[in-house]
C-alpha positions as CSV (number, residue, x, y, z in Angstrom):
1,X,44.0,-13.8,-3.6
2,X,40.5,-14.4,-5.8
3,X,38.9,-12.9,-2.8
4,X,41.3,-9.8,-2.6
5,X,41.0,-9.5,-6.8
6,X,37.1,-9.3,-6.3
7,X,37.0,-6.6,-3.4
8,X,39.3,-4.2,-5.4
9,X,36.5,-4.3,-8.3
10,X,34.2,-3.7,-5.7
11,X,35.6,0.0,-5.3
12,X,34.6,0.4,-9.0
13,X,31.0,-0.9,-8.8
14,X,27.7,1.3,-9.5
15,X,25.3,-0.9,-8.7
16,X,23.7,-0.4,-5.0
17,X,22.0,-2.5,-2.2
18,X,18.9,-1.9,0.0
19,X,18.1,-4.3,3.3
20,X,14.5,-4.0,3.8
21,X,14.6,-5.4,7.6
22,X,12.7,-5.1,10.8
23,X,10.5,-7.8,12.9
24,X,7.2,-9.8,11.7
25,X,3.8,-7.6,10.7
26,X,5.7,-4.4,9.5
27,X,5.2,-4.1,6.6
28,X,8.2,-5.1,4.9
29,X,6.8,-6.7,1.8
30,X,4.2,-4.3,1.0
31,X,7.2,-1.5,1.1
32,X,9.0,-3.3,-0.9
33,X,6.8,-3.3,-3.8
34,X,6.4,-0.2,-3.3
35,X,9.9,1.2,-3.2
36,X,10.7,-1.0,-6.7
37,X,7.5,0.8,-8.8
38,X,8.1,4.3,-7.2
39,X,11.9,5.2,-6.1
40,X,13.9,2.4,-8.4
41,X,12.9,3.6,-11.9
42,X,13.7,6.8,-11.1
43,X,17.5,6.4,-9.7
44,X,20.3,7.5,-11.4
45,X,22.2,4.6,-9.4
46,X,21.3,0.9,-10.2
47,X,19.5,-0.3,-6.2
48,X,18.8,-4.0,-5.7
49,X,16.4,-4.5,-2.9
50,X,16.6,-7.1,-0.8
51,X,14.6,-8.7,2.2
52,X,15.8,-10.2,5.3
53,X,14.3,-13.1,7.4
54,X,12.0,-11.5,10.3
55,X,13.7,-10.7,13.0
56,X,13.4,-12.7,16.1
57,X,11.0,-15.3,14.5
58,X,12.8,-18.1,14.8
59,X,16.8,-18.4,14.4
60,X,17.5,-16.5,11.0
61,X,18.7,-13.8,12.9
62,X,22.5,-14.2,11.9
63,X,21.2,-14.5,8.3
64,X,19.4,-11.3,8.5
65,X,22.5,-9.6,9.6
66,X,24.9,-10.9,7.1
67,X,22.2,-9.6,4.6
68,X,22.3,-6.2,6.2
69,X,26.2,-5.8,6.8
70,X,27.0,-7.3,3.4
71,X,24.3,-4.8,1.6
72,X,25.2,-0.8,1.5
73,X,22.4,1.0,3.1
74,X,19.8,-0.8,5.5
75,X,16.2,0.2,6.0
76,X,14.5,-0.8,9.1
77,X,11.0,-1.4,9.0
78,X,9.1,-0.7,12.8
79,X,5.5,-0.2,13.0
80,X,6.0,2.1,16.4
81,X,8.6,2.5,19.3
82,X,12.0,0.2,18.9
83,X,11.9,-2.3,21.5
84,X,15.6,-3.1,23.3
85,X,15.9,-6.4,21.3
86,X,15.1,-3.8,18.1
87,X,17.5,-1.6,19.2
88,X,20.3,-4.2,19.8
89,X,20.2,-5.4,16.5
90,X,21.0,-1.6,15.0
91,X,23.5,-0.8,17.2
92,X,26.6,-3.6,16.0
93,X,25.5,-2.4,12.5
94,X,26.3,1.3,13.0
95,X,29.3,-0.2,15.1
96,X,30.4,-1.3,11.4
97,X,29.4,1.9,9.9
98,X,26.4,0.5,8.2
99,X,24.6,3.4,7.2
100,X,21.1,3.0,8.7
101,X,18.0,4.5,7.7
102,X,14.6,4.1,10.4
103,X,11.0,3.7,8.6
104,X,8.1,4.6,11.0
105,X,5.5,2.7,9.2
106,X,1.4,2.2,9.9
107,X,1.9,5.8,11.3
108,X,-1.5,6.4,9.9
109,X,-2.7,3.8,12.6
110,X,-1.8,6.4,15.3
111,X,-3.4,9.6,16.8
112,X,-1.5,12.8,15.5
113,X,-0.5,13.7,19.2
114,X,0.5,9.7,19.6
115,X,2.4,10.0,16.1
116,X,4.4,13.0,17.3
117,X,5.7,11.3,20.6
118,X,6.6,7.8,18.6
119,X,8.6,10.0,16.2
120,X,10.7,12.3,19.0
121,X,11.8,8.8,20.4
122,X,12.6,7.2,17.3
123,X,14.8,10.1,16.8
124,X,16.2,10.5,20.0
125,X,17.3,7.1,19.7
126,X,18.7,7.0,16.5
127,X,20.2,10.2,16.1
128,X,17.9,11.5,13.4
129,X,17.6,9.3,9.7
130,X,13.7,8.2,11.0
131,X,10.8,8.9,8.7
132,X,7.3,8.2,8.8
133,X,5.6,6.2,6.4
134,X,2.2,4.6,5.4
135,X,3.6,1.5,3.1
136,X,-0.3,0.5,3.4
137,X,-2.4,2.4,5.0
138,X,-6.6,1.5,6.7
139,X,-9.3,1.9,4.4
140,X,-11.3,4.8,6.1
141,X,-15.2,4.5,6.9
142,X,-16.6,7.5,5.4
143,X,-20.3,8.4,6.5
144,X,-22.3,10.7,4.5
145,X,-25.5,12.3,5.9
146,X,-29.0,12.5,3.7
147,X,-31.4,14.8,3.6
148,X,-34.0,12.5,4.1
149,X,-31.9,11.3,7.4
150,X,-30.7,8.4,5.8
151,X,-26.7,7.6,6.1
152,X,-24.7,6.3,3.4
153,X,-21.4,4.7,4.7
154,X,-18.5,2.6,2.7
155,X,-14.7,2.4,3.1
156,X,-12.4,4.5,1.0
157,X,-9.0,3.6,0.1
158,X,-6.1,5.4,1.2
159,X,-2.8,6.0,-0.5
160,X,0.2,4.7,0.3
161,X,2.7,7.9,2.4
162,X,6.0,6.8,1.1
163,X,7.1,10.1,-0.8
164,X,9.1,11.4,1.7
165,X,11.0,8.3,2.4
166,X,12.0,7.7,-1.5
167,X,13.2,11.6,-1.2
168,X,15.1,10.5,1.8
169,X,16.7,7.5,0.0
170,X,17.5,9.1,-3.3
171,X,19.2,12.0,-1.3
172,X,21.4,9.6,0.3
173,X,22.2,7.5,-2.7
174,X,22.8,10.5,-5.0
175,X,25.3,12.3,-2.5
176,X,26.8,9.5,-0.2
177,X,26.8,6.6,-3.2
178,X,31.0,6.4,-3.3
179,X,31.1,6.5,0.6
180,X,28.5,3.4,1.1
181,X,30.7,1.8,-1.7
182,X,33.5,2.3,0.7
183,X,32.1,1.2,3.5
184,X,30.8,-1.8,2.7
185,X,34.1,-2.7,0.5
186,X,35.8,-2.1,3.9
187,X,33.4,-4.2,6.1
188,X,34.0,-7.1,3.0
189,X,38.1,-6.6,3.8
190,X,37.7,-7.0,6.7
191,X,35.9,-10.5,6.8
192,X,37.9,-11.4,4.7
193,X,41.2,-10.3,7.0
């Protein structure tokens, strides 16, 4: 009955929940920190972020999807095409209409006509909700050429390409924030059923 009591007041909450998930060497972390100076201070919803376990690393795979069925929008982190392990973890979250949200990261680290083809699979495969991101992008050898013949070279620092994934999450959140609500009161119900 406690239980019951607590998911009715979860109808009425405003505060939200990101899963950051995705496998080892993605780029998680570096998004995350990211995502809290950039897109969080600008919300007109409340959005704790959390981190799941890497996936397939070990056996905190369960853990990492409680963390994403129990949280009300997931973002998963891949660094280029989703392999079928990948792609079987998705798939029994949008089962439980967890609302799912692909980030193509180190995109930067591809060739514009590589890029393009990554992309068209992502989206073939998840029916759209993929962006592409640089969470932390390669320094970029720059060579300038002297007069005298001489070459200069160093390394200039790129900035991060996450714009159009904090436009992507603050669309969702500002239209869809009552149906995630819903849906992840509903997946709580029915655990607890």
């Amino acid at each position: 009955r406690q239980k019951l009591a607590q998911i009715r007041t979860e109808l009425e909450r405003k505060e939200l929940s990101l899963a950051v998930t995705g496998t080892k060497a993605t780029g998680k972390t570096a998004l995350i920190h990211l995502l809290a100076e950039s897109l969080v201070p600008h919300l007109q919803h409340s959005l704790t972020i959390k981190e799941t376990p890497a996936l397939f690393a070990g056996d905190r795979d369960e853990t990492a999807k409680e963390v994403a069925i129990a949280s009300d929008l997931v973002l998963f982190v891949t660094n280029g095409d989703l392999t079928d392990s990948e792609f079987a973890f998705i798939q029994p979250l949008k089962a439980v209409n967890q609302r799912v949200l692909l980030a193509f990261n180190k995109q930067d680290q591809y060739l514009p006509a590589d890029r393009e083809v990554v992309m068209q699979q992502l989206q073939q495969r998840m029916g759209g909700d993929v962006v592409a991101i640089a969470a932390s992008p390669k320094a970029v050898k720059v060579r300038q050429h002297q007069e005298d013949g001489s070459v200069n070279e160093w390394l200039e620092e790129q900035t991060p390409e996450i714009t159009q994934l904090n436009a992507q999450i603050g669309q969702i959140l500002a239209e869809e924030s009552q149906k995630l609500v819903l849906a992840t009161t509903w997946r709580k119900a029915g655990v607890l059923k």
